[in-house]
N, C-alpha and C positions, 0 to 999 in steps of 0.2 A: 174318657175325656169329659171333662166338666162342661156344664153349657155356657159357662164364660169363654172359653179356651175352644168352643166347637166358634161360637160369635167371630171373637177375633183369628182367630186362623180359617176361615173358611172363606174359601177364591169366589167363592160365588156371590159371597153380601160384596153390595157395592159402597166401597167407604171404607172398611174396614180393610186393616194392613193382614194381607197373607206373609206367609213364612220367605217366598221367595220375592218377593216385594219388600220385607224388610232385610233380606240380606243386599240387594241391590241399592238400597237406601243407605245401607250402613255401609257397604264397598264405596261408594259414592262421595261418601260425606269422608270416609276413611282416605280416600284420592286426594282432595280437596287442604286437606293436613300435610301429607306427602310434601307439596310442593314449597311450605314453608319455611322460609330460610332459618335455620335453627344455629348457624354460627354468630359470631359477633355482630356481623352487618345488620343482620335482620334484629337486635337490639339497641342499637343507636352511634355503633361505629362506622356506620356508612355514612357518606356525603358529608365527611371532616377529613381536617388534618388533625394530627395527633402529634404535640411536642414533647418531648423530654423533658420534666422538670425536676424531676429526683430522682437518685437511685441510690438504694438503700437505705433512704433516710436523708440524704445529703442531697443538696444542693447539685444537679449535673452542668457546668461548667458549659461546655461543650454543645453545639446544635447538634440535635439528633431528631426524625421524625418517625410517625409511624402511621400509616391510611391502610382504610380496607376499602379495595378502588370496586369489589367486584364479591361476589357470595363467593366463599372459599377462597378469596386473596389475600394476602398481604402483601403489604409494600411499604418503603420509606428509604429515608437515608441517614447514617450515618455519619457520625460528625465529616468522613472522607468520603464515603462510598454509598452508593448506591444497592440498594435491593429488593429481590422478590420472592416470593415462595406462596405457599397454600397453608389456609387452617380449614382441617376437612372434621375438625371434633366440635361437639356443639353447645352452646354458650350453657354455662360459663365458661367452660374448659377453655384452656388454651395449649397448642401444640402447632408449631410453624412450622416442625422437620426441618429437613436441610435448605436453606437459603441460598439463593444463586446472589451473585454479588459482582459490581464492576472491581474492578485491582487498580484504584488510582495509587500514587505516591500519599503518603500520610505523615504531615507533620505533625500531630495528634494523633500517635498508634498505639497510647495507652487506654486514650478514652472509644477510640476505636474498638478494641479490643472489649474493654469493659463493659461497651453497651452490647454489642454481637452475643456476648457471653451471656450475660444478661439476659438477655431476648430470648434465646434461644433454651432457658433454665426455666424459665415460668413456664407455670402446667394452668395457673386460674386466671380469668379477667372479670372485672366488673367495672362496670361501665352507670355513672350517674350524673344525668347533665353534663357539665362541661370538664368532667375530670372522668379519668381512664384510668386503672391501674390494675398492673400483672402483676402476680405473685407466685409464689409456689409453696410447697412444706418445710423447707429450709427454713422461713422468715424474711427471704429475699424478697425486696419489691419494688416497682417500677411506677413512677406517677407519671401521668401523662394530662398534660393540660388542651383542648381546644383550641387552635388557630385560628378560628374563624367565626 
């Protein structure tokens, strides 16, 4: 052992970090990261509404929303319908899995259909200021504007 390496690893100087002192510092500080939300919310999709203003390029017609009420939530609704589900992958990814949804009647069960598909196709998000948009490897992709 060198006499640098006897200094800084030896429990007896007072000040100086032992080996089991810096594993407890480093468990510590490693804890501390743990906790931080790493999906969308904890990037700037929390505490908004999220609207539909294109999809694929075009103009979407139709109201559709989309909010993260909660770390690993999502939720919105659709021009008809209401919904909820989880995003448990962490920003930027994006992955909702299967959607639970109410079953109103739809006069609008094209664009219905269109956004659910949609949604539920995108694998990335990115999030800058007041605009939101999914995508995935296809080229498909989803703008989403600020409500609020």
């Amino acid at each position: 052992m060198t006499p640098l390496s006897r200094r800084l690893f030896n429990p007896s100087l007072h000040g100086i970090l032992s080996p089991m002192r810096a594993v407890l510092i480093f468990a510590l500080f490693g804890l501390t990261l743990c906790d931080r939300d790493e999906t969308a919310t904890g990037y700037g999709a929390a505490d908004r509404g999220w609207v539909l203003s294109e999809l694929d390029g075009r103009t979407f017609a139709a109201h559709a929303t989309l909010s993260f009420p909660a770390q690993g939530a999502v939720a919105g609704e659709g021009p008809c319908n209401r919904f909820s589900g989880t995003l448990a992958v962490p920003y930027p990814w994006f992955d909702i899995g299967q959607l639970m949804s109410t079953s109103r009647a739809c006069p609008d069960a094209n664009a219905e259909t269109a956004y659910f598909s949609a949604l539920q196709a995108m694998t990335e998000i990115e999030i800058s200021g007041a605009l939101l948009v999914l995508r995935n490897a296809e080229g498909r992709e989803m703008v989403f504007t600020a409500s609020d």
